[in-house]
LUMTOR-993967 format. One line per field, with one value per atom (N, C-alpha, C): residue number from 0; residue in three letters; atom name; x, y, z. Coordinates in pm, 1 decimal. Layout:
n [NUM ...] .
res [ala ...] .
atom [CA ...] .
c1 [X ...] .
c2 [Y ...] .
c3 [Z ...] .
***
This chain:
n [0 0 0 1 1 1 2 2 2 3 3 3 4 4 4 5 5 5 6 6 6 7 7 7 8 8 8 9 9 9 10 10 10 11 11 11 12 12 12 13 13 13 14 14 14 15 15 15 16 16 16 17 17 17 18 18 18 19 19 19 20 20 20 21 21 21 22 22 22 23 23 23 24 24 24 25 25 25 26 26 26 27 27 27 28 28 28 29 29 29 30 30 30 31 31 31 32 32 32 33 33 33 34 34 34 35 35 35 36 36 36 37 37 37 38 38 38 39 39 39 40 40 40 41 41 41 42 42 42 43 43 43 44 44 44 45 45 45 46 46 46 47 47 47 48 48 48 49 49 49 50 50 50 51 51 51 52 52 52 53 53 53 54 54 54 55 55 55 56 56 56 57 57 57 58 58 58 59 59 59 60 60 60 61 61 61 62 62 62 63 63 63 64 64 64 65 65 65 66 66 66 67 67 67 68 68 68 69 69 69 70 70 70 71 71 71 72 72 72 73 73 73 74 74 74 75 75 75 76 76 76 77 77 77 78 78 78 79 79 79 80 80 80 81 81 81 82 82 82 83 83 83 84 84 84 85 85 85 86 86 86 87 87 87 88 88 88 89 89 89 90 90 90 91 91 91 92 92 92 93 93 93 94 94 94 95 95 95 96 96 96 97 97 97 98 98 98 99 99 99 100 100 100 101 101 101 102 102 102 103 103 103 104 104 104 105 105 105 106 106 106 107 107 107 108 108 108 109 109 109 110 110 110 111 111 111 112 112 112 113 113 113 114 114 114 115 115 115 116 116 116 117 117 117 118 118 118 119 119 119 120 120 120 121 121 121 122 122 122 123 123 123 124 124 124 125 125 125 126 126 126 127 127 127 128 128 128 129 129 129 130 130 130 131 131 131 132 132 132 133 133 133 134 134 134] .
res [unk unk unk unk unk unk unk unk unk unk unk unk unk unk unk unk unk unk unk unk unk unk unk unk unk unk unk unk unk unk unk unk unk unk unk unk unk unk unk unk unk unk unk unk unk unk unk unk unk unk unk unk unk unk unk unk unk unk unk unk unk unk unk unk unk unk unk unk unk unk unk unk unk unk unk unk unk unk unk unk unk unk unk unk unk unk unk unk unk unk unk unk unk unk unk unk unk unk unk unk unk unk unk unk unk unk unk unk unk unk unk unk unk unk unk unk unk unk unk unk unk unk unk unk unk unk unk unk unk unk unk unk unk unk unk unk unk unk unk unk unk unk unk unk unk unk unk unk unk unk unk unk unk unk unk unk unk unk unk unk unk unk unk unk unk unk unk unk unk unk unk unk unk unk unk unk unk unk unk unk unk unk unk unk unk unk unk unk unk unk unk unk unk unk unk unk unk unk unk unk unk unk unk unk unk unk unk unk unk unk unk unk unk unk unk unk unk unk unk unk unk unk unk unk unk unk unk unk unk unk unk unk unk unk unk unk unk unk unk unk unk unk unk unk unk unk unk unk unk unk unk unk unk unk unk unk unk unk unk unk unk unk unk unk unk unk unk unk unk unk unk unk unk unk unk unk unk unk unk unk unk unk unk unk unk unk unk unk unk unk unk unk unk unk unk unk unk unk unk unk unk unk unk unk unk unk unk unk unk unk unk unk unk unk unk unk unk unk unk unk unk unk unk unk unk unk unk unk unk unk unk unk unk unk unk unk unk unk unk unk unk unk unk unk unk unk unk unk unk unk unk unk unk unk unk unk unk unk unk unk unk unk unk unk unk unk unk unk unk unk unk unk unk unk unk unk unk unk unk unk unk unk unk unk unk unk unk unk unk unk unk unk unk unk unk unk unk unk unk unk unk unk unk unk unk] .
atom [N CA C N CA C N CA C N CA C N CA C N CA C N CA C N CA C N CA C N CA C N CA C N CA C N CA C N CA C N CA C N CA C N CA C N CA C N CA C N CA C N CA C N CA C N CA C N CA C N CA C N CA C N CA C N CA C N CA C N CA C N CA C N CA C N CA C N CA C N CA C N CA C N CA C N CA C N CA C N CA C N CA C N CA C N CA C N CA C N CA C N CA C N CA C N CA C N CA C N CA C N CA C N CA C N CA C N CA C N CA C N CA C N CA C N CA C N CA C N CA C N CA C N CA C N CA C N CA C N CA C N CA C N CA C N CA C N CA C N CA C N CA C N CA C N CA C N CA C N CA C N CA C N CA C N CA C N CA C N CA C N CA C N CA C N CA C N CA C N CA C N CA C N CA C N CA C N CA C N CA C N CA C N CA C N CA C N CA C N CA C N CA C N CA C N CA C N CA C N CA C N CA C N CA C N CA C N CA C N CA C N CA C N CA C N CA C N CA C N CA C N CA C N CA C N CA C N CA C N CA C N CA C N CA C N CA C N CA C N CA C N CA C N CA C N CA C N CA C N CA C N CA C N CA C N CA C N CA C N CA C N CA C N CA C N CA C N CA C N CA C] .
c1 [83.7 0.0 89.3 58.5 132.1 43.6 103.5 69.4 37.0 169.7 239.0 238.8 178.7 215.0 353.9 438.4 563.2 638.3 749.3 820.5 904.9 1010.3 1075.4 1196.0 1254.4 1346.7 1335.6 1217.2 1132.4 1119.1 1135.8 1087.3 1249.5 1358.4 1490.9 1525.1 1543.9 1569.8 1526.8 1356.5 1366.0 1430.2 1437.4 1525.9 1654.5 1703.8 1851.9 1835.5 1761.0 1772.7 1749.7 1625.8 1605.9 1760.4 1856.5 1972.7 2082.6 2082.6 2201.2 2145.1 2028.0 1971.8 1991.7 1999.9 2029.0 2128.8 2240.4 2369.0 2379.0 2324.7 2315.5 2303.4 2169.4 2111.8 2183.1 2232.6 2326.1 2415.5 2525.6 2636.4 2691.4 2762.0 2743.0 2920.3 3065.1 3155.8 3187.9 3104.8 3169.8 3200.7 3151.5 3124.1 3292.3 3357.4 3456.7 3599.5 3712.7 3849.8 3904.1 4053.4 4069.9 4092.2 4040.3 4006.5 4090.7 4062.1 4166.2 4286.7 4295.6 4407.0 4439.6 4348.5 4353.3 4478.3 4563.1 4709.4 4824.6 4766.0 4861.5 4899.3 4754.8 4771.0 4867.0 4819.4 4876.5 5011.9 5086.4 5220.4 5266.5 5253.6 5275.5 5287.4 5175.5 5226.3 5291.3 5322.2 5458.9 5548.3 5589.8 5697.2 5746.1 5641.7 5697.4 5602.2 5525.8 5473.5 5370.6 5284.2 5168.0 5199.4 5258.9 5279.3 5313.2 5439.1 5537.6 5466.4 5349.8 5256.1 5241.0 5241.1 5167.4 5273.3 5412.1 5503.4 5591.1 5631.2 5738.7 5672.0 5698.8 5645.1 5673.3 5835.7 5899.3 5781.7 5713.8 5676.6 5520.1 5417.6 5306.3 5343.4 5456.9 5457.7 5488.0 5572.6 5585.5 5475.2 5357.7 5269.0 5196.3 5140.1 5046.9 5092.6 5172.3 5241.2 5137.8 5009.5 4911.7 4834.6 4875.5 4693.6 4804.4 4752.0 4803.2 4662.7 4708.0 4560.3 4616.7 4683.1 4740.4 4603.2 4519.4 4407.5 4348.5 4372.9 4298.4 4445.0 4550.9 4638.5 4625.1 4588.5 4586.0 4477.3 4378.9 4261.1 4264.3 4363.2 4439.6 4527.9 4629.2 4720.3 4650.5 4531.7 4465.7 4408.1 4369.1 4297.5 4427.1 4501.6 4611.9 4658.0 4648.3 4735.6 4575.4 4460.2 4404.2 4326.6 4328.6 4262.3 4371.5 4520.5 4616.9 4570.0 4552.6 4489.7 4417.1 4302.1 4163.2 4082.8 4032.8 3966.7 3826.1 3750.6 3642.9 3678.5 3705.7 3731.8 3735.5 3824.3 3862.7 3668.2 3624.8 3499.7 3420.3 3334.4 3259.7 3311.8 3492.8 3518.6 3451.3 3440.9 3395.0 3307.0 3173.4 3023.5 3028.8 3092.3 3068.1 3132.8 3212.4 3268.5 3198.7 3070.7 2990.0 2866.5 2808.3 2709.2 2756.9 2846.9 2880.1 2877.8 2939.0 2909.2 2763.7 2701.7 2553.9 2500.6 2483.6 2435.2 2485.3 2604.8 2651.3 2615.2 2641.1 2587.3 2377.2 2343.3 2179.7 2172.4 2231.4 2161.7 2263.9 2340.5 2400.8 2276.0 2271.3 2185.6 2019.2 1989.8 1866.8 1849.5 1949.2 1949.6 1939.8 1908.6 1920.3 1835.2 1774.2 1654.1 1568.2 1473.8 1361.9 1421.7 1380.5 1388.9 1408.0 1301.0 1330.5 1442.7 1494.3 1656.0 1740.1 1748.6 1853.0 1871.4 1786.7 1767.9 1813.8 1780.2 1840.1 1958.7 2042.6 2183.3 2216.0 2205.0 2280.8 2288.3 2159.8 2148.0 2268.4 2275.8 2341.3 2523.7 2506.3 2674.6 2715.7 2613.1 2641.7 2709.1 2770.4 2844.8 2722.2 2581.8 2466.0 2408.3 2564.8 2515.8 2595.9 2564.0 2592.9 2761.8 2831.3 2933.7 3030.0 2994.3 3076.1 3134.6 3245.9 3271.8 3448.1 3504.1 3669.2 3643.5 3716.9 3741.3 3721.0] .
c2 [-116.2 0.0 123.9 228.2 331.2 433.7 504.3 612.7 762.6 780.3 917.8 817.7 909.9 880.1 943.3 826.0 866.4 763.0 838.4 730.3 661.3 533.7 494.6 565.9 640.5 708.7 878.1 910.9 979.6 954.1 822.2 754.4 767.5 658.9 653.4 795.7 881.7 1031.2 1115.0 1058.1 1092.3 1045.3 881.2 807.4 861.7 914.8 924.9 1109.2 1206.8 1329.3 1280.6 1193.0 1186.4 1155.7 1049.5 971.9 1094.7 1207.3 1323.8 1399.3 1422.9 1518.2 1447.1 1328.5 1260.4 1267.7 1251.3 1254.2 1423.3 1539.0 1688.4 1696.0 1641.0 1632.7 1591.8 1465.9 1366.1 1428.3 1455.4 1472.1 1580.1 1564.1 1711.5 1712.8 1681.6 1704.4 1825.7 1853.6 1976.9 2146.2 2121.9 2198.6 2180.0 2108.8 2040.1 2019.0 2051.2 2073.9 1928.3 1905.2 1790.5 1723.2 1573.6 1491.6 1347.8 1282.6 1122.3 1091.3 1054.5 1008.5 1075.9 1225.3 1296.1 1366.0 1444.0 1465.1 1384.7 1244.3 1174.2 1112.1 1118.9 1129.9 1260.1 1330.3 1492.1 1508.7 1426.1 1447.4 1373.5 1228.4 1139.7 1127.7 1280.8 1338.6 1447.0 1499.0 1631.3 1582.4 1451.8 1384.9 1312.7 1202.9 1120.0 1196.6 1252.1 1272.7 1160.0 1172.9 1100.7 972.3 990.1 882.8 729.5 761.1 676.9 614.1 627.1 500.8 335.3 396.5 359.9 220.1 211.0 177.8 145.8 237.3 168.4 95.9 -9.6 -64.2 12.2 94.2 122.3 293.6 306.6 440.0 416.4 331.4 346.7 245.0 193.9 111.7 201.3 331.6 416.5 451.2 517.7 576.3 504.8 378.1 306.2 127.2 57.0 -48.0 -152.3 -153.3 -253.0 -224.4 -139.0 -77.9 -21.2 -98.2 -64.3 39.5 171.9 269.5 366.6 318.7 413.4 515.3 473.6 577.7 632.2 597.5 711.4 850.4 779.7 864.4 943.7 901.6 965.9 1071.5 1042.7 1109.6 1247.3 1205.3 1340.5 1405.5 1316.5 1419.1 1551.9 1476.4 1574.0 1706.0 1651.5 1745.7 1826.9 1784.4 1900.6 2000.2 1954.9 2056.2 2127.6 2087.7 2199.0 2298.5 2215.2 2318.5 2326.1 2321.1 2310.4 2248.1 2341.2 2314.8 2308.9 2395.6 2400.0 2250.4 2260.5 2094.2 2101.8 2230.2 2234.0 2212.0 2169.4 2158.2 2012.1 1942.3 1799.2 1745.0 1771.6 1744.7 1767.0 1864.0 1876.8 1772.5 1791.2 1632.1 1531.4 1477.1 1340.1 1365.3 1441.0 1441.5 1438.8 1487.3 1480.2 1351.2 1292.8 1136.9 1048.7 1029.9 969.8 951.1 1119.0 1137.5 1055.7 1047.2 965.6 828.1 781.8 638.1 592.8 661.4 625.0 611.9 699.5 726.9 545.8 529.0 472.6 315.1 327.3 153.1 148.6 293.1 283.5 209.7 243.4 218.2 135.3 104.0 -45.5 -148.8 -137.0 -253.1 -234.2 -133.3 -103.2 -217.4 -205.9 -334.2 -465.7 -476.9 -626.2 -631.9 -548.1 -564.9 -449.8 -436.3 -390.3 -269.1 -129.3 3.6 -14.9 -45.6 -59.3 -93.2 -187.0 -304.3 -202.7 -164.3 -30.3 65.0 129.2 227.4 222.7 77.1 84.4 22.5 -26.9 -61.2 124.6 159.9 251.7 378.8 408.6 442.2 381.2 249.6 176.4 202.6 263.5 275.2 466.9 495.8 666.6 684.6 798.0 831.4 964.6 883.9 950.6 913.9 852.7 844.9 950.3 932.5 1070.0 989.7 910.3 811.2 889.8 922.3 941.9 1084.5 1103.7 1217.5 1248.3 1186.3 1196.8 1208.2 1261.8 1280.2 1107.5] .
c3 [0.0 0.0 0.0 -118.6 -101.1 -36.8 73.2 150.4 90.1 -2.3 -94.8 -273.2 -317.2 -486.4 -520.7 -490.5 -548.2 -619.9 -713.0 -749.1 -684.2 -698.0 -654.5 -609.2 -704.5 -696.0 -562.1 -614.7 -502.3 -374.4 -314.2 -174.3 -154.0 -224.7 -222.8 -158.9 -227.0 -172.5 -102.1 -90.0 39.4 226.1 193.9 265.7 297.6 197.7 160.4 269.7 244.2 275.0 433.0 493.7 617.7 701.8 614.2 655.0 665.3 627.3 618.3 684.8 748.7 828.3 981.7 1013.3 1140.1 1174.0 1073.7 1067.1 1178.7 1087.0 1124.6 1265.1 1283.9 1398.3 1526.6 1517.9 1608.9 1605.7 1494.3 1560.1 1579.7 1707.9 1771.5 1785.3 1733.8 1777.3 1681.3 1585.8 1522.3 1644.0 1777.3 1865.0 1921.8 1938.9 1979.3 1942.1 2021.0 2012.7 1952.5 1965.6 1931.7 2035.9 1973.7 2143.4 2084.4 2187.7 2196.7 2137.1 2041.1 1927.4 1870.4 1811.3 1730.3 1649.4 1797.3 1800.5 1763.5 1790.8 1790.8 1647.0 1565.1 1410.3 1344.7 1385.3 1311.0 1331.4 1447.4 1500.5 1421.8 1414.0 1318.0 1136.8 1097.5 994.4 958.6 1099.3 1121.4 1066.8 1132.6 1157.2 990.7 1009.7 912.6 743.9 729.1 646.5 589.6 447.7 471.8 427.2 278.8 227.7 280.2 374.1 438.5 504.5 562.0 658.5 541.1 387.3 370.0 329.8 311.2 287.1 353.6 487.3 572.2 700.4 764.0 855.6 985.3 974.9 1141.6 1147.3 1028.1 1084.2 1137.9 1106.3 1151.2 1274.8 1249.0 1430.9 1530.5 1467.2 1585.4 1623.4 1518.8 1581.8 1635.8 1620.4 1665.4 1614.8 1751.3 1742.5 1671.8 1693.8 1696.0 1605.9 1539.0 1465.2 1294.5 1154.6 1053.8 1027.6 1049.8 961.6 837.8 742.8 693.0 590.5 593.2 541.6 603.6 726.1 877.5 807.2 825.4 815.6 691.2 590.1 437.0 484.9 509.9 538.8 654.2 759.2 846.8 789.6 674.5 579.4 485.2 425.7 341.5 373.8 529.6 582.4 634.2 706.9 714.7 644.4 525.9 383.6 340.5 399.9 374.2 472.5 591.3 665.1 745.8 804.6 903.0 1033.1 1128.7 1271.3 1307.1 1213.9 1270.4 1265.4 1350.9 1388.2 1318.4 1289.4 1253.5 1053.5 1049.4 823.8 868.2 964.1 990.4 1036.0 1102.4 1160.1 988.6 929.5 845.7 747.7 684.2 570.3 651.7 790.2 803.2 812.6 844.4 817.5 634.9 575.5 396.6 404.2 461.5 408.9 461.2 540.4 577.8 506.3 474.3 420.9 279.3 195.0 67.2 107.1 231.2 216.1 232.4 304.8 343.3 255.3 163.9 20.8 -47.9 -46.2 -180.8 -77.6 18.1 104.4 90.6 82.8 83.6 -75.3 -200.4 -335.0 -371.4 -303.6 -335.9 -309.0 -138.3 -66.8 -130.0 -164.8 -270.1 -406.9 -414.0 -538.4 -505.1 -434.6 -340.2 -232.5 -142.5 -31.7 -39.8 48.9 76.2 110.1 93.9 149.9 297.4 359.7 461.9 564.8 521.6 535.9 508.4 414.9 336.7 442.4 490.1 562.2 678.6 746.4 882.6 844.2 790.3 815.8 732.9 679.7 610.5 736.7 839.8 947.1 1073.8 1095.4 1162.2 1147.4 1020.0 998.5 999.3 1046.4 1060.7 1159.4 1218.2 1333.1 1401.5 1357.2 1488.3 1625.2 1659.8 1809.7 1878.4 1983.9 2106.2 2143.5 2150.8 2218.0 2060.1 1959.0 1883.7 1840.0 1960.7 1998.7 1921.8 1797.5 1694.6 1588.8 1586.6 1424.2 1365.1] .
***
């Protein structure tokens, strides 16, 4: 039973606008300095620069013995060379690098399940809870 005479593509986007407006809504660290790890990325590309995570083993072991992230790191390099220090350019790229995956995991899984299904995992993988306070 349809509720609204709309098209498919019509319902999709509206799904899709409700899913970037929660995102808005929820997350609240754009208010917010840099917190946990944050520094400890940016020092790590003072130091060694971006590339080199991605290639030498002795440099992402310095920064983090246990943990290979060299695209956390690519992703703090970029943002460095364009916004420097300010934490607020670092915060808005990951609300826009979210809002794209949501999008592209909603009309992937669209091709394959029910709107509904779509919606809540594509919801499920947002950073709109209150606990999600980093870059």
């Amino acid at each position: 039973m349809n509720f609204l005479p709309l098209k498919e593509s019509q319902r999709d986007g509206i799904i899709l606008i409700i899913l970037w407006l929660l995102i808005g809504v929820c997350y609240y660290p754009v208010e917010y300095w840099w917190l946990e790890d944050d520094p400890i990325f940016l020092q790590g590309i003072a130091r060694y620069g971006i590339l080199a995570h991605f290639y030498r083993p002795e440099v992402w072991q310095d920064l983090m013995p246990y943990h290979l992230m060299p695209w956390v790191i690519l992703s703090f390099g970029i943002d460095w060379q364009l916004f420097g220090f300010n934490p607020i350019g670092y915060y808005w790229h990951h609300l826009i690098s979210f809002a794209i995956v949501i999008t592209i995991a909603f009309l992937l899984l669209r091709q394959f399940f029910p709107r509904w299904i779509c919606a809540t995992v594509a919801h499920c993988i947002t950073p709109a809870w209150k606990w999600t306070t980093t870059v």
